[in-house]
C-alpha positions as a printed NumPy array, in Angstrom:
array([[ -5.712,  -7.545,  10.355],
       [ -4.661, -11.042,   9.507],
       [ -6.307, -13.655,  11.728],
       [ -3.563, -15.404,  14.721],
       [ -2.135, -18.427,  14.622],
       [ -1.235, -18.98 ,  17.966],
       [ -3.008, -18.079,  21.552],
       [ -0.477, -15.645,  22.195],
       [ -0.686, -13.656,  19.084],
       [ -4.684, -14.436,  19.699],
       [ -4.188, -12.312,  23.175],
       [ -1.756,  -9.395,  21.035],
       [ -4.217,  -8.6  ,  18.739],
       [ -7.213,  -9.123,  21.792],
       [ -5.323,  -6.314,  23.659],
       [ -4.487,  -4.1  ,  20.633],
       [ -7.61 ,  -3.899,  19.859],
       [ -8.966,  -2.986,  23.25 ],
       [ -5.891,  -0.579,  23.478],
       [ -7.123,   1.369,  20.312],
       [-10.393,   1.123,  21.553],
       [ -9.588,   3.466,  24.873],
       [ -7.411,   5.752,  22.999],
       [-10.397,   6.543,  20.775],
       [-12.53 ,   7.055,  23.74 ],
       [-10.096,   8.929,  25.284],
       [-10.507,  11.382,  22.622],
       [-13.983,  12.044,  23.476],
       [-14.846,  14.452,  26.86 ],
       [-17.838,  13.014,  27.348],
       [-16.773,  10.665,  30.243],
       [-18.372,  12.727,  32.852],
       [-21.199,  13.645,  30.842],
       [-23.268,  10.661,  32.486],
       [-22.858,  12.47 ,  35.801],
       [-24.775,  15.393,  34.526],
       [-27.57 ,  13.536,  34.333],
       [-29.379,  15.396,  31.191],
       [-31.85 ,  12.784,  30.151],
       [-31.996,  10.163,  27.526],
       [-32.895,  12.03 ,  24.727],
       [-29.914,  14.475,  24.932],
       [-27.757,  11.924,  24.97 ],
       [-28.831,  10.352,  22.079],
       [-28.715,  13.829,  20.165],
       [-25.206,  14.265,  21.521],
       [-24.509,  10.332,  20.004],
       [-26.219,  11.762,  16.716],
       [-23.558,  14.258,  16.099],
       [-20.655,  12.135,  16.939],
       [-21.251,   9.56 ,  15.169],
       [-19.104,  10.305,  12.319],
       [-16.445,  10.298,  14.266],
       [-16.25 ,   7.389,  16.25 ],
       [-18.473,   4.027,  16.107],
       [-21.954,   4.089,  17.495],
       [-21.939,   1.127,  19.937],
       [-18.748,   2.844,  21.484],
       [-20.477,   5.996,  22.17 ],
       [-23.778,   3.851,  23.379],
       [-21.294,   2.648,  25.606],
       [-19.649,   6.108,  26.903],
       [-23.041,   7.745,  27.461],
       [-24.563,   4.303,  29.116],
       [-27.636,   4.135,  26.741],
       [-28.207,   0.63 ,  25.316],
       [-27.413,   0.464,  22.066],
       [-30.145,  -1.207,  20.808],
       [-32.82 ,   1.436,  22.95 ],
       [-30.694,   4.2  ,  20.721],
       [-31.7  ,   2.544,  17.272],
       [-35.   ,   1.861,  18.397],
       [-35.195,   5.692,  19.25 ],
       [-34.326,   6.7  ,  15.81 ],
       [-36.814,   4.194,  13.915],
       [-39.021,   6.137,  16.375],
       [-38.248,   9.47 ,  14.91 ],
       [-38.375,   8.893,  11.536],
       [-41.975,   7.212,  11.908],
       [-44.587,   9.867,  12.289],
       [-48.257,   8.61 ,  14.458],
       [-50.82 ,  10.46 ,  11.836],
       [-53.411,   9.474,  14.772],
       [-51.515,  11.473,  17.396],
       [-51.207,  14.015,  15.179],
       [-54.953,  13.762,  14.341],
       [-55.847,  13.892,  18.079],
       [-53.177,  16.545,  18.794],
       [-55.39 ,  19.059,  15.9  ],
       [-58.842,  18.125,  17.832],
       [-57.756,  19.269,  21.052],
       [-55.945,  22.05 ,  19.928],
       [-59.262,  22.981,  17.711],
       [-61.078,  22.225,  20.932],
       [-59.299,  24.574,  23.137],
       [-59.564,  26.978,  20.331],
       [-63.137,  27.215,  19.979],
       [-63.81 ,  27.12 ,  24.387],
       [-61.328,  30.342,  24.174],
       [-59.277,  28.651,  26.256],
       [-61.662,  27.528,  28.79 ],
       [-61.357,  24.214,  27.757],
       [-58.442,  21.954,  29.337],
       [-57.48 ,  24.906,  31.612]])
């Protein structure tokens, strides 16, 4: 799109944009979906999956998860705590070995 030269084609291309911005929203169903109140981590699977199809910081915005808490979940992900998992083993090894006793 070639940059305005005046304020009013400024304000044309302002509400174009923000006119194919609802129509693409439109196009999703997941308005209501905040309503449902499913949890964070749903809705950032359900952003996962769209995001093919439409922008991420647009669906951030539909599902009302900051988009910056959404990227910050999926650097999450991707990095795995070795000492959790460490801990996680001894306590399970733990349990184990009390027959169940332990924990319980």
């Amino acid at each position: 799109m070639a940059k305005a030269l005046t304020p009013e084609q400024q304000r044309i291309q302002e509400l174009e944009a923000r006119v194919s911005r609802l129509e693409r929203e439109k196009k999703h169903f997941k308005r209501g979906y905040r309503s449902l109140d499913v949890g964070q981590s749903r809705s950032y699977a359900l952003i996962d999956e769209l995001r093919e199809q439409e922008a991420t910081e647009v669906l951030c915005d539909l599902f009302g998860v900051p988009s910056s808490s959404y990227y910050d979940d999926l650097k999450r992900e991707q990095k795995i705590d070795t000492e959790r998992l460490t801990l996680r083993s001894l306590v399970t090894q733990y349990f184990n070995d009390s027959r169940g006793a332990a924990g319980s």
